[in-house]
C-alpha positions as CSV (number, residue, x, y, z in Angstrom):
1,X,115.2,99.4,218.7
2,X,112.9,97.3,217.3
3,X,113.5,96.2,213.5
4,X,111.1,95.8,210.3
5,X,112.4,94.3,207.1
6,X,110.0,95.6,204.6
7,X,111.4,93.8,201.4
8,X,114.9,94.5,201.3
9,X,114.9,97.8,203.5
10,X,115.6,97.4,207.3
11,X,113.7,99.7,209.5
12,X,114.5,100.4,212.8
13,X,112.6,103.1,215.1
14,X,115.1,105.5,217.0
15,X,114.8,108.2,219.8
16,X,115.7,112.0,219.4
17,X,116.1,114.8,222.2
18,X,115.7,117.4,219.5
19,X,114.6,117.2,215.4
20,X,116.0,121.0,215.5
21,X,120.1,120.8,214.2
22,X,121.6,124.5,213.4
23,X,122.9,123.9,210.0
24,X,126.8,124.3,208.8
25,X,125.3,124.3,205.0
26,X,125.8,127.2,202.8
27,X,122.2,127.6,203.3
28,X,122.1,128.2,207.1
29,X,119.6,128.0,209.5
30,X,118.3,124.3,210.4
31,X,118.4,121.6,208.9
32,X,115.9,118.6,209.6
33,X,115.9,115.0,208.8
34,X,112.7,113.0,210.0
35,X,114.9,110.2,208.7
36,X,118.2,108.8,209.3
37,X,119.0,106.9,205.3
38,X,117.7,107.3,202.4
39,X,115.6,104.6,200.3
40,X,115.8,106.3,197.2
41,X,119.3,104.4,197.0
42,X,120.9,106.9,194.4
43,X,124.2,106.0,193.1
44,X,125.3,110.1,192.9
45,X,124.5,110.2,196.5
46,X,126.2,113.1,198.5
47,X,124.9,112.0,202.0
48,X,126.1,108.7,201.5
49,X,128.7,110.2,204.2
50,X,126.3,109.9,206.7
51,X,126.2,105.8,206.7
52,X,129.8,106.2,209.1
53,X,127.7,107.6,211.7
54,X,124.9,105.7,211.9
55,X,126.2,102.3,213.1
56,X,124.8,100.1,210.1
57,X,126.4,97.9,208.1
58,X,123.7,97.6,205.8
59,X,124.4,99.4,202.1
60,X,123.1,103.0,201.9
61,X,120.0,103.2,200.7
62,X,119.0,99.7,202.3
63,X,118.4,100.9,205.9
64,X,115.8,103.7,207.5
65,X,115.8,104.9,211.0
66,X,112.5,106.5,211.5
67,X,112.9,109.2,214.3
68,X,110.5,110.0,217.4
69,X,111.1,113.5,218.8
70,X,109.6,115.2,221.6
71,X,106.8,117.9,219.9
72,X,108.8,121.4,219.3
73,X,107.9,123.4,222.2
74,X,108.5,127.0,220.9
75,X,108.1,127.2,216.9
76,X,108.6,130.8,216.8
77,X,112.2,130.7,218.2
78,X,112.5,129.5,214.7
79,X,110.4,132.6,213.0
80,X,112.7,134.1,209.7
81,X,115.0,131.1,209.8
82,X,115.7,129.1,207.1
83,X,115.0,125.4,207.9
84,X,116.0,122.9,205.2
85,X,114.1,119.6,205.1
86,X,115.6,117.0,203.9
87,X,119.5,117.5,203.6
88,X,120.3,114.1,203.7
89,X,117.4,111.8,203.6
90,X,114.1,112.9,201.5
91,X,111.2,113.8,203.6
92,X,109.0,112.4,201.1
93,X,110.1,108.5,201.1
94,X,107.8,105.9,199.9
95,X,108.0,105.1,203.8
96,X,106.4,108.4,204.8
97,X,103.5,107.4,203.6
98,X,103.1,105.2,206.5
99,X,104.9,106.6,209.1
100,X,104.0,110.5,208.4
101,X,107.3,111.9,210.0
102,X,107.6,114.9,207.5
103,X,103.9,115.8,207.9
104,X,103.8,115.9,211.6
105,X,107.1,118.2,211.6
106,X,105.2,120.3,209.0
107,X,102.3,120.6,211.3
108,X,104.8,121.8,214.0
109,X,105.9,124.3,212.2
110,X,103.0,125.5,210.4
111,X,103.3,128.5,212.5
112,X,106.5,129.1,213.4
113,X,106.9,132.0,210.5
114,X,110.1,130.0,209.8
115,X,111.3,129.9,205.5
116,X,110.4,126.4,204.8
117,X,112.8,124.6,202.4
118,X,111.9,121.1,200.8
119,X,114.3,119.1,199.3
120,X,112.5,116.3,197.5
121,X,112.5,114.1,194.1
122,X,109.5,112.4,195.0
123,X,106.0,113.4,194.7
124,X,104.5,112.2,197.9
125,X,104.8,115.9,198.8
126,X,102.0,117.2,196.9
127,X,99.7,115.3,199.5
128,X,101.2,118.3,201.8
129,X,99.8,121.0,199.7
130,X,97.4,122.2,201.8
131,X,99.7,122.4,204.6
132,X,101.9,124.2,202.8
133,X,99.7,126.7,201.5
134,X,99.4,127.7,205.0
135,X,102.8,128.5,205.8
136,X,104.1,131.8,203.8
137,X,107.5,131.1,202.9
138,X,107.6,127.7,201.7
139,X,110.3,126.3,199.0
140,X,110.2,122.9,197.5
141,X,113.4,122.3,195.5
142,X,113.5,118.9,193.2
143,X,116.0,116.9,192.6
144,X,115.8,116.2,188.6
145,X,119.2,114.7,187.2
146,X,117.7,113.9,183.5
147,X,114.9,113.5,181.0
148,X,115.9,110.1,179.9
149,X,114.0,107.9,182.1
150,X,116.2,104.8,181.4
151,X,119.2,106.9,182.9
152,X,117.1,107.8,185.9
153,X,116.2,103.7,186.4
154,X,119.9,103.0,186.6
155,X,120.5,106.3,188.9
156,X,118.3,105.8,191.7
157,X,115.2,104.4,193.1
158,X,113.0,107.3,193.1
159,X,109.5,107.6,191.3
160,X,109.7,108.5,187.7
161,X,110.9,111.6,185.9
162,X,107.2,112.2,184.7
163,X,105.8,111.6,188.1
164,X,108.6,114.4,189.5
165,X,107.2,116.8,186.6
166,X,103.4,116.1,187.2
167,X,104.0,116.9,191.1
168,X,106.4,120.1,190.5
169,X,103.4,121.7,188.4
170,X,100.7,120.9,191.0
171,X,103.2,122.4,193.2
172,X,103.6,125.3,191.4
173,X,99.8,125.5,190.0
174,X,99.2,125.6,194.0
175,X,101.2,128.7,194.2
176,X,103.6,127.2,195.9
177,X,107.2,128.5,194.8
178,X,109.2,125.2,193.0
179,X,112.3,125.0,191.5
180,X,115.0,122.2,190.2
181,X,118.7,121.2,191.4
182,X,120.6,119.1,188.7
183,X,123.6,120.0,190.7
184,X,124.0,116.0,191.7
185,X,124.2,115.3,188.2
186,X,126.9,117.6,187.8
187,X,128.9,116.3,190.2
188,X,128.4,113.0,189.1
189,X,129.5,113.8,185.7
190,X,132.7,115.6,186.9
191,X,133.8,112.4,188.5
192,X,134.1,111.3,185.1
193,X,136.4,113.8,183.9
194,X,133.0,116.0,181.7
195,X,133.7,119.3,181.0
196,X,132.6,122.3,182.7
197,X,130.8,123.4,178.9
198,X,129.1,120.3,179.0
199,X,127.7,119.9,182.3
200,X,126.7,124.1,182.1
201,X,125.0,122.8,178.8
202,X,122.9,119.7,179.9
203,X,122.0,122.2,182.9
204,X,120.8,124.8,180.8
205,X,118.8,122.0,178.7
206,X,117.2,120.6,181.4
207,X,116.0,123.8,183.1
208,X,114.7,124.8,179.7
209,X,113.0,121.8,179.1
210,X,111.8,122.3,182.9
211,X,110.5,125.7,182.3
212,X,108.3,124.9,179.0
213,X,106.8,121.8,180.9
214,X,105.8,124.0,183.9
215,X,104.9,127.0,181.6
216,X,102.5,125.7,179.9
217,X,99.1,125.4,180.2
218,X,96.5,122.0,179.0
């Protein structure tokens, strides 16, 4: 495998039989991960698991393996499933801007007649729109732990809180159906011992705040 150190992220290039894995998540379906890590580094991070079974050494977050897969050969054996990109990596790295992994499985699938869920906190995805548009069932679900974006600085690597916002209204201006997860910050929070009240409140605040930023109209 040939290696790239691109500042202080190794990337390596790595073979796949199959992108296609039938998912054990709640979810079901497929699941889909163009990418093996995750460069968005967050220190909540739930597919941190993963690092066991990749052979690196390197902390999560500091690694990429960007897969090569054969093309999928028959897209509508995957018609009315529900395929779940990015369960643990985000489709929408920095790095997918130059390697184009998530776009090219997007193509794939255009017409597959698959359900199409995104998992993202990025907003490299809204360069997918028109893709997107194209596909009927199509989900994008963000990743938004807080409004404070000092807290989000310390949390992760990931663009800002206002970037996440801006691209989740183009999203949903495009007609594409959005919504927001805070359920990493939950669990972060009831590592330290935070009430259930409290984290059902600063949910409920932050999907209010959500909806009056998406709601409203310049």
């Amino acid at each position: 495998m040939a290696e790239v150190k691109e500042s202080s992220i190794l990337i390596q290039n790595v073979e796949t039989k199959n992108i296609m894995t039938k998912s054990t998540l709640p979810v079901g379906g497929y699941s889909v991960n163009p990418y093996v890590g995750c460069t968005h580094g967050c220190k909540y991070c739930y597919a941190s698991f993963m690092k066991r079974f990749t052979g690196h050494t390197e902390p999560w977050g500091t690694f990429l393996d960007v897969k090569h897969w054969p093309a999928i050969k028959n897209p509508r054996k995957y018609a009315g499933q529900r395929v779940v990109i990015g369960s643990v990596t985000d489709g929408s790295l920095p790095q997918e801007e130059q390697f184009g992994n998530t776009r090219k499985l997007l193509e794939q699938l255009k017409d597959s007649g698959a359900e199409i869920l995104i998992c993202t906190k990025s907003d490299l995805v809204v360069r997918d729109i028109d893709l997107l548009k194209e596909m009927g069932k199509v989900t994008v679900s963000w990743s938004i732990n807080t409004l404070d974006e000092d807290f989000k600085n310390d949390m992760d690597n990931a663009v800002s809180i206002k970037r996440r916002l801006d691209a989740m209204k183009q999203i949903y201006d495009a007609g594409i159906h959005s919504k927001n997860s805070s359920r990493f910050v939950r669990r972060f929070l009831f590592s330290y011992s935070i009430s259930v009240k409290l984290c059902c409140f600063i949910s409920a605040s932050l999907l209010t705040a959500l909806f009056y930023h998406i709601s409203s109209r310049d």
